[in-house]
PQR file with spaces between the fields and no chain letter, atoms N, CA, C, O and H, PARSE charges and radii, in Angstrom:
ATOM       1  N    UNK     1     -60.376  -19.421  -40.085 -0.4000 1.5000
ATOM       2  CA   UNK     1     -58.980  -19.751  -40.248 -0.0000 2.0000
ATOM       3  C    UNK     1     -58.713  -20.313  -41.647  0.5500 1.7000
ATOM       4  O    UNK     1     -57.687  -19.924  -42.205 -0.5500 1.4000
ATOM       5  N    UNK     2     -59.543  -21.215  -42.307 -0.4000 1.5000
ATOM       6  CA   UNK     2     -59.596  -21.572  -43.238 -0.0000 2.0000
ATOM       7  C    UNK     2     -59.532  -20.437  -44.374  0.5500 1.7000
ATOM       8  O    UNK     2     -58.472  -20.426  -45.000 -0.5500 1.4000
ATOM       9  H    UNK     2     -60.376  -21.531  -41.854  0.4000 1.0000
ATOM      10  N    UNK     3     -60.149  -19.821  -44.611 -0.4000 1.5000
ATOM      11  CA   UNK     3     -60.985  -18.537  -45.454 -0.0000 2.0000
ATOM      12  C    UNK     3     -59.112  -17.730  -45.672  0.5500 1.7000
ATOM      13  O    UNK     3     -58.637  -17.394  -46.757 -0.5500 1.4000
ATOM      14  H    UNK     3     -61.010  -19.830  -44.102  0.4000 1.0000
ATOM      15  N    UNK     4     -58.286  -17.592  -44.072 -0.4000 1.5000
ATOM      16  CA   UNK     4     -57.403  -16.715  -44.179 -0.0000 2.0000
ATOM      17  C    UNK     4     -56.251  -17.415  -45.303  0.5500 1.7000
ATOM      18  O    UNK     4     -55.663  -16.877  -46.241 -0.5500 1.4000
ATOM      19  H    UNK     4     -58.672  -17.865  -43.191  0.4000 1.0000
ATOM      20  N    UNK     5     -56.184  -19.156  -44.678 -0.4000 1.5000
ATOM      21  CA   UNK     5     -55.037  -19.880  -44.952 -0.0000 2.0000
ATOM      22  C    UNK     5     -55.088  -19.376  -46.643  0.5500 1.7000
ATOM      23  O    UNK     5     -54.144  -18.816  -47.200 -0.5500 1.4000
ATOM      24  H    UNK     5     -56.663  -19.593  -43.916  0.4000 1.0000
ATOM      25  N    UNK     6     -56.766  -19.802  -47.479 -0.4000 1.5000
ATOM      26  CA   UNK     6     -56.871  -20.235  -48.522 -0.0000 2.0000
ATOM      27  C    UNK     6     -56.386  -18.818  -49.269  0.5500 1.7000
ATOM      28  O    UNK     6     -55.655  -18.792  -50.258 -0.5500 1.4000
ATOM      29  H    UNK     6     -57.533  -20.256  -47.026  0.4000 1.0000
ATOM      30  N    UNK     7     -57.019  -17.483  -48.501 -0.4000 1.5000
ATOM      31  CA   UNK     7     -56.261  -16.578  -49.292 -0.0000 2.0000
ATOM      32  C    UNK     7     -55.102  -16.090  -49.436  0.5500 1.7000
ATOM      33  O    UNK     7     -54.786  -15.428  -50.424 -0.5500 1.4000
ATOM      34  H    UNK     7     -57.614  -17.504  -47.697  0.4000 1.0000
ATOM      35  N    UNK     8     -53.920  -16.490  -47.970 -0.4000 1.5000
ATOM      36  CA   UNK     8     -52.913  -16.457  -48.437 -0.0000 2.0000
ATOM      37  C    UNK     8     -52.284  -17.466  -49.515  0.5500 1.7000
ATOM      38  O    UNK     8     -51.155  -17.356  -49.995 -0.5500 1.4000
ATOM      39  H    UNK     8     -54.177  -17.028  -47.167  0.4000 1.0000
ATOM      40  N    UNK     9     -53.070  -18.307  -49.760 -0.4000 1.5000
ATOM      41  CA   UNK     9     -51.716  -18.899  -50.838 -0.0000 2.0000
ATOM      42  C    UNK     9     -52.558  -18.464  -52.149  0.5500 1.7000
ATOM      43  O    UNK     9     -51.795  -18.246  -53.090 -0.5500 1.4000
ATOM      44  H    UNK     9     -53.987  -18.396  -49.370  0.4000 1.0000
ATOM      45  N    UNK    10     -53.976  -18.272  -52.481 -0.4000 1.5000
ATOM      46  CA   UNK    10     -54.112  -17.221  -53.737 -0.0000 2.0000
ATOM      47  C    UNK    10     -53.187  -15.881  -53.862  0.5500 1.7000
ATOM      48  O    UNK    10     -52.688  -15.363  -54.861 -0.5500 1.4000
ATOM      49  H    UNK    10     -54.596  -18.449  -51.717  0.4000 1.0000
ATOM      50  N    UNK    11     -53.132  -15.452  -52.287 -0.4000 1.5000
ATOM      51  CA   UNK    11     -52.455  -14.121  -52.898 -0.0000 2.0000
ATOM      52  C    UNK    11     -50.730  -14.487  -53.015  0.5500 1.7000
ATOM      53  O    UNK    11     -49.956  -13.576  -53.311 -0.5500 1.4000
ATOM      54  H    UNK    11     -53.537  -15.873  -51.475  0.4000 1.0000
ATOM      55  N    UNK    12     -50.118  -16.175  -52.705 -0.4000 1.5000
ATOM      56  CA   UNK    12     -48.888  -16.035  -52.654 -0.0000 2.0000
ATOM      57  C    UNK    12     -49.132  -16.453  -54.319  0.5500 1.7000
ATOM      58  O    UNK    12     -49.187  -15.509  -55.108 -0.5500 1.4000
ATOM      59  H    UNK    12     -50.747  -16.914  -52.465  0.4000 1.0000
ATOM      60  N    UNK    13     -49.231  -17.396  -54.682 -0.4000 1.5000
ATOM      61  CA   UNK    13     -49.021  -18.037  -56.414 -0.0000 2.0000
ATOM      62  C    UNK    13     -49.524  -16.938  -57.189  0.5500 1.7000
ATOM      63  O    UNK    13     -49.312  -17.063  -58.395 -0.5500 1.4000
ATOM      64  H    UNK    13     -49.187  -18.163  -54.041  0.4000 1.0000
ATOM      65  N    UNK    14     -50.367  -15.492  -56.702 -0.4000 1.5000
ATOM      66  CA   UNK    14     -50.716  -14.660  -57.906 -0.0000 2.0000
ATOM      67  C    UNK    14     -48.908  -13.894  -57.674  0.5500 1.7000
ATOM      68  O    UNK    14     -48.274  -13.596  -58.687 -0.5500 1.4000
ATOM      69  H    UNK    14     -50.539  -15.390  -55.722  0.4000 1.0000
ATOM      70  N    UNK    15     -48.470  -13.734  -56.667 -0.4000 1.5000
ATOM      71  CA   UNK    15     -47.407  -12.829  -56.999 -0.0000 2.0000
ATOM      72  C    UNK    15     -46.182  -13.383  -57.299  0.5500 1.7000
ATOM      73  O    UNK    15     -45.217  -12.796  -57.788 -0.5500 1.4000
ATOM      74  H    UNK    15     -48.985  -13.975  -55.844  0.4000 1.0000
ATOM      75  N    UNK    16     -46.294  -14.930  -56.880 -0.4000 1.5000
ATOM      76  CA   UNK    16     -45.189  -15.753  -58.103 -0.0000 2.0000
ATOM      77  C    UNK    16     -45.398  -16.175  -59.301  0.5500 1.7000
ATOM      78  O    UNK    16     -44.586  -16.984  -59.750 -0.5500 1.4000
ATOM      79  H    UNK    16     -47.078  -15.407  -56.484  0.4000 1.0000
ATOM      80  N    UNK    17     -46.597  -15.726  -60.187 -0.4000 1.5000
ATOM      81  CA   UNK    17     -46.890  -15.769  -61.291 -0.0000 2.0000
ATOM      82  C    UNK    17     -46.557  -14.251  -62.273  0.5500 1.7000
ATOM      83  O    UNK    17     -46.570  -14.133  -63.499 -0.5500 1.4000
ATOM      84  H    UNK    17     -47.256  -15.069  -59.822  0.4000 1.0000
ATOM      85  N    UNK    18     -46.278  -13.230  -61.233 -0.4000 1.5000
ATOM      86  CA   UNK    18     -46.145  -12.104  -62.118 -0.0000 2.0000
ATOM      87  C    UNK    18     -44.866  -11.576  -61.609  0.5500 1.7000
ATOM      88  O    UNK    18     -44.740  -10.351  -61.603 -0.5500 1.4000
ATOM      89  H    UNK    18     -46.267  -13.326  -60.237  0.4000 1.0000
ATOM      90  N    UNK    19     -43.930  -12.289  -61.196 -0.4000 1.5000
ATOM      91  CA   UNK    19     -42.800  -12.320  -61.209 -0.0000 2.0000
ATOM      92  C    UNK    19     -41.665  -12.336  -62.428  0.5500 1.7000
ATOM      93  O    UNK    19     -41.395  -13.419  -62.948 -0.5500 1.4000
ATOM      94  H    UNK    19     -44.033  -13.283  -61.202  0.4000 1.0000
ATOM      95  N    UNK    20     -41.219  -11.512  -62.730 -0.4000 1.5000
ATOM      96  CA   UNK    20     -40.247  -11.497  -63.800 -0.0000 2.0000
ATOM      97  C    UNK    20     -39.216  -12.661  -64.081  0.5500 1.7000
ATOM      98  O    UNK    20     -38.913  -13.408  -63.151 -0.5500 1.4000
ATOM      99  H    UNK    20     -41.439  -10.633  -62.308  0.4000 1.0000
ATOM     100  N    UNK    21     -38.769  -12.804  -65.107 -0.4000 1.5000
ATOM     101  CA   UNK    21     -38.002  -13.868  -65.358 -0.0000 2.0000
ATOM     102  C    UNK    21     -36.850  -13.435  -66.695  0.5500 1.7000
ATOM     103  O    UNK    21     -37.097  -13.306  -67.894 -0.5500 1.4000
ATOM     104  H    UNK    21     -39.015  -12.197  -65.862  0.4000 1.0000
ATOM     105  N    UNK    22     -35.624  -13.291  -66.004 -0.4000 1.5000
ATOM     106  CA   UNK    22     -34.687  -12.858  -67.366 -0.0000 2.0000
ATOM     107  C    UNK    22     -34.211  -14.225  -67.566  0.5500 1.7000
ATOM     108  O    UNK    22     -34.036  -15.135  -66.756 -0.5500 1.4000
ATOM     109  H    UNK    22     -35.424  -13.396  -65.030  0.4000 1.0000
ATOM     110  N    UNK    23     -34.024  -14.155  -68.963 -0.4000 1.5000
ATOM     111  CA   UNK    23     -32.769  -15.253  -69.316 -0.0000 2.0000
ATOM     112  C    UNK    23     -32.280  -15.397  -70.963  0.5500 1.7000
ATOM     113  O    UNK    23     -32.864  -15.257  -72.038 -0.5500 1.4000
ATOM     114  H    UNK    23     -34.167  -13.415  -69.621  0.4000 1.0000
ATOM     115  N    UNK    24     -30.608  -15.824  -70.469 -0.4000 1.5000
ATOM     116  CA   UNK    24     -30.439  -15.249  -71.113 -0.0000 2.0000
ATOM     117  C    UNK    24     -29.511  -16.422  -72.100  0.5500 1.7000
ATOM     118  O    UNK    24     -28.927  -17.329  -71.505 -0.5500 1.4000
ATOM     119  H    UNK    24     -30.134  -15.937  -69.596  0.4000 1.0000
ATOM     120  N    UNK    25     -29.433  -16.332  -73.555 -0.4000 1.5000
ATOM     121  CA   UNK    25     -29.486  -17.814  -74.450 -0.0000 2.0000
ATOM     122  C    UNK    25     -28.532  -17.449  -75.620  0.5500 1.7000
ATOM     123  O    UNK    25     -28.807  -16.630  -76.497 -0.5500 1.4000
ATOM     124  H    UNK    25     -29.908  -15.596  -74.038  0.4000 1.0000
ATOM     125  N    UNK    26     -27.414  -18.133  -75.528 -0.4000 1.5000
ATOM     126  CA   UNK    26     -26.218  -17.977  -76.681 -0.0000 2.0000
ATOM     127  C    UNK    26     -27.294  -18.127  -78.112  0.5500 1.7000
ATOM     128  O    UNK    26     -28.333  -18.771  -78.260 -0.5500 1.4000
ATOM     129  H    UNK    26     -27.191  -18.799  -74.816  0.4000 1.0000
ATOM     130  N    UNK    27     -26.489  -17.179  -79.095 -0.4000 1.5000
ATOM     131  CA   UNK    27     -27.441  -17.778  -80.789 -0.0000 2.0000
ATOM     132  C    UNK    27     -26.806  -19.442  -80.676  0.5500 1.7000
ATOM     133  O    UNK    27     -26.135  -19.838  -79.723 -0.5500 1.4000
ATOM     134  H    UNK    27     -25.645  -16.656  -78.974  0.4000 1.0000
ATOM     135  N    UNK    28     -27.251  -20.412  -82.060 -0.4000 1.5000
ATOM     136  CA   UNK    28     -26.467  -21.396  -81.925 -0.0000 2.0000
ATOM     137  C    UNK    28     -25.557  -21.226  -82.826  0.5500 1.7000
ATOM     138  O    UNK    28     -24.569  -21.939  -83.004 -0.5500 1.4000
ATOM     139  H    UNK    28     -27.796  -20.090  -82.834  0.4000 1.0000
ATOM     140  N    UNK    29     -26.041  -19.755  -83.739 -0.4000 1.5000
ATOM     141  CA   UNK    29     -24.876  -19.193  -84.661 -0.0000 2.0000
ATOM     142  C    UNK    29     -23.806  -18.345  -84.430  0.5500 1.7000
ATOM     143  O    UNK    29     -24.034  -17.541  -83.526 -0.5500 1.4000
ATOM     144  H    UNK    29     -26.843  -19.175  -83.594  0.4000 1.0000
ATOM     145  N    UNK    30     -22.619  -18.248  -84.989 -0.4000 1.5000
ATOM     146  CA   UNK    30     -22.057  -16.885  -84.795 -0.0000 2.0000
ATOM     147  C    UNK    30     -22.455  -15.837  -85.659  0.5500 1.7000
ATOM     148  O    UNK    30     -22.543  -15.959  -86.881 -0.5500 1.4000
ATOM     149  H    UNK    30     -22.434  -18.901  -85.723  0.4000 1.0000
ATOM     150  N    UNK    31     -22.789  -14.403  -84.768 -0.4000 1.5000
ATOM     151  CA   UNK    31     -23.059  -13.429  -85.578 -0.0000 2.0000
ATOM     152  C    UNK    31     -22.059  -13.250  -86.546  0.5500 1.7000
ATOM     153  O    UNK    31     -20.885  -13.476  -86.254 -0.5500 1.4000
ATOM     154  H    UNK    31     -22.718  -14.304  -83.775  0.4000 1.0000
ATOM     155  N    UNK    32     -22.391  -12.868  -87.673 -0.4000 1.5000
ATOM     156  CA   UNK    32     -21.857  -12.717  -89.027 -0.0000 2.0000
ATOM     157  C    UNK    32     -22.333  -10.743  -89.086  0.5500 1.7000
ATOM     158  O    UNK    32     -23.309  -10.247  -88.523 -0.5500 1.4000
ATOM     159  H    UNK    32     -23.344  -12.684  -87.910  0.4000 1.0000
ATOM     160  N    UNK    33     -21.530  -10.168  -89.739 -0.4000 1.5000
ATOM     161  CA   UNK    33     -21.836   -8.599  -90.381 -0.0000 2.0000
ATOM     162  C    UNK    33     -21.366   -8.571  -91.769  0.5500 1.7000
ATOM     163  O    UNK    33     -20.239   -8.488  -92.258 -0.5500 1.4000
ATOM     164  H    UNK    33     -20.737  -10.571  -90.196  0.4000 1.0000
ATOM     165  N    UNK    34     -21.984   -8.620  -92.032 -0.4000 1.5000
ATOM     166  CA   UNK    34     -21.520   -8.198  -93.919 -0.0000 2.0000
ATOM     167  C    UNK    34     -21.394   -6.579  -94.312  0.5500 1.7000
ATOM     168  O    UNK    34     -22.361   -5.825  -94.427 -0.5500 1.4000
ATOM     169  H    UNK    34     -22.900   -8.687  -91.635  0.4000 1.0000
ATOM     170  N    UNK    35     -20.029   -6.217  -94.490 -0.4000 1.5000
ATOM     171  CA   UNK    35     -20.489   -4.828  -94.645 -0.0000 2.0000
ATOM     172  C    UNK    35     -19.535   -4.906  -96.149  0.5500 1.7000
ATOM     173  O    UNK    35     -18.356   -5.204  -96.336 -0.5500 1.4000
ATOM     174  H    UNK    35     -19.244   -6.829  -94.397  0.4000 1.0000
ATOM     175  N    UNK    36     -20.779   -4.439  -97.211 -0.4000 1.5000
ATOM     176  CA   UNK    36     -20.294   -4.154  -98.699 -0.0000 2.0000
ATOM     177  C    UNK    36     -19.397   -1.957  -98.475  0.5500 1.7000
ATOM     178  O    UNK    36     -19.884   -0.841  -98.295 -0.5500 1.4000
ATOM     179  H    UNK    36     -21.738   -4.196  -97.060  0.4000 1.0000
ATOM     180  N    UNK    37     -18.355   -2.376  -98.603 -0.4000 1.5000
ATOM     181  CA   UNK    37     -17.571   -0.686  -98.642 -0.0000 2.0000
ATOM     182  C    UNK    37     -16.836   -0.991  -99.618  0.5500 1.7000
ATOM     183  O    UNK    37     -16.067   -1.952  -99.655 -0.5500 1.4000
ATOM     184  H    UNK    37     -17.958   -3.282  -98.750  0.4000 1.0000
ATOM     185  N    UNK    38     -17.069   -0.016 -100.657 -0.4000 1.5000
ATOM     186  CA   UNK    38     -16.363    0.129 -102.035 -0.0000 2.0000
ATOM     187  C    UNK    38     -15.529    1.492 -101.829  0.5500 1.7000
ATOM     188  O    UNK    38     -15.806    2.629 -101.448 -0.5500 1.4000
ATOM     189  H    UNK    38     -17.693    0.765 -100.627  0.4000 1.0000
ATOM     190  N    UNK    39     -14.502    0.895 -102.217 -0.4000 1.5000
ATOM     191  CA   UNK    39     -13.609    2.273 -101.967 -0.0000 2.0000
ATOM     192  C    UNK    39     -12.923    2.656 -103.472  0.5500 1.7000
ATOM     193  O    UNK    39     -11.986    2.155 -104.095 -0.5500 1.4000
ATOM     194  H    UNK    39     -14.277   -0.029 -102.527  0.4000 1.0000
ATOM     195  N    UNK    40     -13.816    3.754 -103.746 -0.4000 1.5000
ATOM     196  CA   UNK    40     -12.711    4.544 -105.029 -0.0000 2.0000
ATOM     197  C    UNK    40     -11.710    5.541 -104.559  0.5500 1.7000
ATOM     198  O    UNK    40     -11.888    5.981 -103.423 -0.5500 1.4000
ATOM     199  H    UNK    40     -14.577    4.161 -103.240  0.4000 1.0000
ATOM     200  N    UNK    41     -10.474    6.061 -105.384 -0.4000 1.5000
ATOM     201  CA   UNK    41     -10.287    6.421 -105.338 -0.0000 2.0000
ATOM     202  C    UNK    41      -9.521    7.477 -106.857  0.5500 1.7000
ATOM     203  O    UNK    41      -9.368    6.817 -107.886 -0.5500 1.4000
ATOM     204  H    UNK    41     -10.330    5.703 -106.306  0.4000 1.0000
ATOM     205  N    UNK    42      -9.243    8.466 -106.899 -0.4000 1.5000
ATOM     206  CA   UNK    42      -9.126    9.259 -107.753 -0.0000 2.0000
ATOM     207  C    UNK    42      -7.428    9.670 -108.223  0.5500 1.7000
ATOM     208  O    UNK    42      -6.737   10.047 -107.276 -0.5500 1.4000
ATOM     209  H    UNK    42      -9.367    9.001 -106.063  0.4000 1.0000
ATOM     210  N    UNK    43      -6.888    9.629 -109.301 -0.4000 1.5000
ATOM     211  CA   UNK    43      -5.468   10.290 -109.057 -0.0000 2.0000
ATOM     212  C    UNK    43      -5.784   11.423 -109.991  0.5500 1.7000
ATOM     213  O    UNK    43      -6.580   11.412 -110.930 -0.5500 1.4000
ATOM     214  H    UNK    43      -7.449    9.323 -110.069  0.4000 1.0000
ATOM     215  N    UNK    44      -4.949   12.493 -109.529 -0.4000 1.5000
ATOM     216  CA   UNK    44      -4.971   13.546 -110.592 -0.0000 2.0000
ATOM     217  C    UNK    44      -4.086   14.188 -110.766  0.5500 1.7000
ATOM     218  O    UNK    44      -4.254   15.354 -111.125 -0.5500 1.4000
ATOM     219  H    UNK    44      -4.302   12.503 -108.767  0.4000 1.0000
ATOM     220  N    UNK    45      -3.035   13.755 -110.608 -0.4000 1.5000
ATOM     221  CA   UNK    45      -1.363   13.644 -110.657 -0.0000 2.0000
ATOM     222  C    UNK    45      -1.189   14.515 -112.316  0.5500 1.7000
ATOM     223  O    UNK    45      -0.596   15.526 -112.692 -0.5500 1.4000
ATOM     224  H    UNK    45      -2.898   12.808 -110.317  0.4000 1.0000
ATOM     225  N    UNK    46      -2.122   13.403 -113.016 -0.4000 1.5000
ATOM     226  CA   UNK    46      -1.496   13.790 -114.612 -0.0000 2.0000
ATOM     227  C    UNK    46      -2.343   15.386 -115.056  0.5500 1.7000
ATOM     228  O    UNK    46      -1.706   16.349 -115.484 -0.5500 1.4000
ATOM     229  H    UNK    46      -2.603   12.582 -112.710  0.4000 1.0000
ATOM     230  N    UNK    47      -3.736   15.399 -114.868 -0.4000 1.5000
ATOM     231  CA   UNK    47      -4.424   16.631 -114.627 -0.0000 2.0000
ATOM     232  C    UNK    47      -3.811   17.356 -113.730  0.5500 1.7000
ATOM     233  O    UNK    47      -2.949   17.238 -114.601 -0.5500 1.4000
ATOM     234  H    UNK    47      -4.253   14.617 -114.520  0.4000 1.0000
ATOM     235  N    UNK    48      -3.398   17.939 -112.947 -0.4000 1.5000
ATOM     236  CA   UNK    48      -2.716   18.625 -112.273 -0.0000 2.0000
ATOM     237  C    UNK    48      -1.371   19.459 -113.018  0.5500 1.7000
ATOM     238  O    UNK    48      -1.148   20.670 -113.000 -0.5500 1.4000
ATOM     239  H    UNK    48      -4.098   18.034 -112.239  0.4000 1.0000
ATOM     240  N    UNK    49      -0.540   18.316 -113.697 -0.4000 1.5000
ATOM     241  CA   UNK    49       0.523   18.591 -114.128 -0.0000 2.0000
ATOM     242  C    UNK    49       0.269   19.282 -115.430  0.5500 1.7000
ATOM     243  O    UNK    49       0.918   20.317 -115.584 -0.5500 1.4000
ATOM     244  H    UNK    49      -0.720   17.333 -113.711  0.4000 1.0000
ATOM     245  N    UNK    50      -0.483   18.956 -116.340 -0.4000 1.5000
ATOM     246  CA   UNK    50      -1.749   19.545 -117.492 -0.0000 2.0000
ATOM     247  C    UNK    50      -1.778   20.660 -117.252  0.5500 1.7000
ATOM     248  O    UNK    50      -1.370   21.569 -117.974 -0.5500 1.4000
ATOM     249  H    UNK    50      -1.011   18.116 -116.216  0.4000 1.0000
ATOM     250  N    UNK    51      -2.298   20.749 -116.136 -0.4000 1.5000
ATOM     251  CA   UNK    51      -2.642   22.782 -115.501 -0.0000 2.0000
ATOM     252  C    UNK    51      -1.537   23.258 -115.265  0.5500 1.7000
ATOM     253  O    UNK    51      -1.363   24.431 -115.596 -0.5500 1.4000
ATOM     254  H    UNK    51      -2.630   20.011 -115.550  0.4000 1.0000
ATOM     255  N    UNK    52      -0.448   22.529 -114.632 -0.4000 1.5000
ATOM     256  CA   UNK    52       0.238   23.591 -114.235 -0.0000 2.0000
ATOM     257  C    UNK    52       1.497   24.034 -115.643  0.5500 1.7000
ATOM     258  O    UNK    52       2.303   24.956 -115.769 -0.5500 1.4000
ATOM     259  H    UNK    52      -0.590   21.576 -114.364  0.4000 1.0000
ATOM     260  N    UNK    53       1.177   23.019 -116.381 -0.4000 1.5000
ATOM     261  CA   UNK    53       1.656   23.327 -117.648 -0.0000 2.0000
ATOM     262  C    UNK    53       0.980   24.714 -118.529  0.5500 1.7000
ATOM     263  O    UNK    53       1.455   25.785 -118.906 -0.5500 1.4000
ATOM     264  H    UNK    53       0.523   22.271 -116.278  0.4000 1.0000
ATOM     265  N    UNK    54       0.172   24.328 -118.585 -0.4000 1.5000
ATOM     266  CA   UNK    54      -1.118   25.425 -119.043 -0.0000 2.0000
ATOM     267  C    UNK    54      -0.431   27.037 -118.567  0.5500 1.7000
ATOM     268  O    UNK    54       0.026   27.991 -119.197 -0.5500 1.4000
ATOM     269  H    UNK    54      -0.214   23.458 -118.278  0.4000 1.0000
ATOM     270  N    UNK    55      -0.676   26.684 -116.946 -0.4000 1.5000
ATOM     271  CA   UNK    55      -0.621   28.247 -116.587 -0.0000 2.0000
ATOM     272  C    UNK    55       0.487   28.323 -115.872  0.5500 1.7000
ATOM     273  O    UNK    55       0.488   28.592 -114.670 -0.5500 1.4000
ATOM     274  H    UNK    55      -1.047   25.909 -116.434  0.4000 1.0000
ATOM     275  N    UNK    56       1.719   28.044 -116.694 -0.4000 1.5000
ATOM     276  CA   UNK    56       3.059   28.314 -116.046 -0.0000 2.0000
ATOM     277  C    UNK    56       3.138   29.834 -116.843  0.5500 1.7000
ATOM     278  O    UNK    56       2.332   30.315 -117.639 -0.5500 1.4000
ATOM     279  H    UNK    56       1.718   27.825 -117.669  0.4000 1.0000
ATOM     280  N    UNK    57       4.220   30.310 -116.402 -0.4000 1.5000
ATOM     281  CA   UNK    57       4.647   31.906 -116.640 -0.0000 2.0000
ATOM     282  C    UNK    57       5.204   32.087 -118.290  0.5500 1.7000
ATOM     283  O    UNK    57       5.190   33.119 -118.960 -0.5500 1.4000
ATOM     284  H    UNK    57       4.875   29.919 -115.755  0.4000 1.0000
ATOM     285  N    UNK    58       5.743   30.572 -118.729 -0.4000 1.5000
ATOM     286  CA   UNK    58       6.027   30.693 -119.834 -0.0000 2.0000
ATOM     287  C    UNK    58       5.449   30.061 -121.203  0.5500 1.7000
ATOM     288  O    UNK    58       6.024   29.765 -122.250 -0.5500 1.4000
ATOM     289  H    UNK    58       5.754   29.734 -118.184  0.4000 1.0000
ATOM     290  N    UNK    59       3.722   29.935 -120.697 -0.4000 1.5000
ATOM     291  CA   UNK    59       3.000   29.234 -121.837 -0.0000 2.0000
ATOM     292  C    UNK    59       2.690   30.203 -122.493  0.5500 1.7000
ATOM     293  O    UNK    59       2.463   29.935 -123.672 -0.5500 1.4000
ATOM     294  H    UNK    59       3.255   30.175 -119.846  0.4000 1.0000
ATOM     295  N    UNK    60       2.544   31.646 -122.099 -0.4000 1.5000
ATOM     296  CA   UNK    60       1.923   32.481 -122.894 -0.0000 2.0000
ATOM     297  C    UNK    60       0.687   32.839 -123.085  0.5500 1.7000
ATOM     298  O    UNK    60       0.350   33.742 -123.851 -0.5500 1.4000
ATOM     299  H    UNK    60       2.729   31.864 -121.141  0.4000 1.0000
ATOM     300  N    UNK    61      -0.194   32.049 -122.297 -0.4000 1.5000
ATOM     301  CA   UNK    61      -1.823   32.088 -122.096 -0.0000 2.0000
ATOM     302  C    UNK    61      -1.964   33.670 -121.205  0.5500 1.7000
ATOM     303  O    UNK    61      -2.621   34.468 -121.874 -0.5500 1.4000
ATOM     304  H    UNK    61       0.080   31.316 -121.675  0.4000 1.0000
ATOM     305  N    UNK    62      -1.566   34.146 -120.098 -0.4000 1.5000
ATOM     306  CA   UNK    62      -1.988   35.589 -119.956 -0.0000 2.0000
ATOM     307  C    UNK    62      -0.947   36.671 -120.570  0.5500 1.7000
ATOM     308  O    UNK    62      -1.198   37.874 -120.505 -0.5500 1.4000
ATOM     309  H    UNK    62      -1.033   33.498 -119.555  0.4000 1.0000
């Protein structure tokens, strides 16, 4: 009787030892994201107008 008692509680503390455990823990920081985005942008308003000067009907180029 002894022999049975002693192995049930080896076999109970081995399977509450390999028992999982979640948990779960605020940072004590707030996440921060740094995002570097460089934004160019292009005009070509005055080039455009250049060309269409160029190859209007009355520059004489064709």
């Amino acid at each position: 009787m002894l022999n049975k008692f002693s192995l049930l509680i080896v076999l109970f503390f081995t399977i509450a030892a390999c028992t999982p455990r979640v948990e779960l823990a605020v940072p004590d920081e707030p996440i921060t994201i740094n995002l570097n985005v460089k934004i160019d942008h292009e005009i070509r308003i005055k080039i455009d107008k250049e060309l269409d000067d160029v190859f209007a009907d009355d520059s004489g180029l064709f």
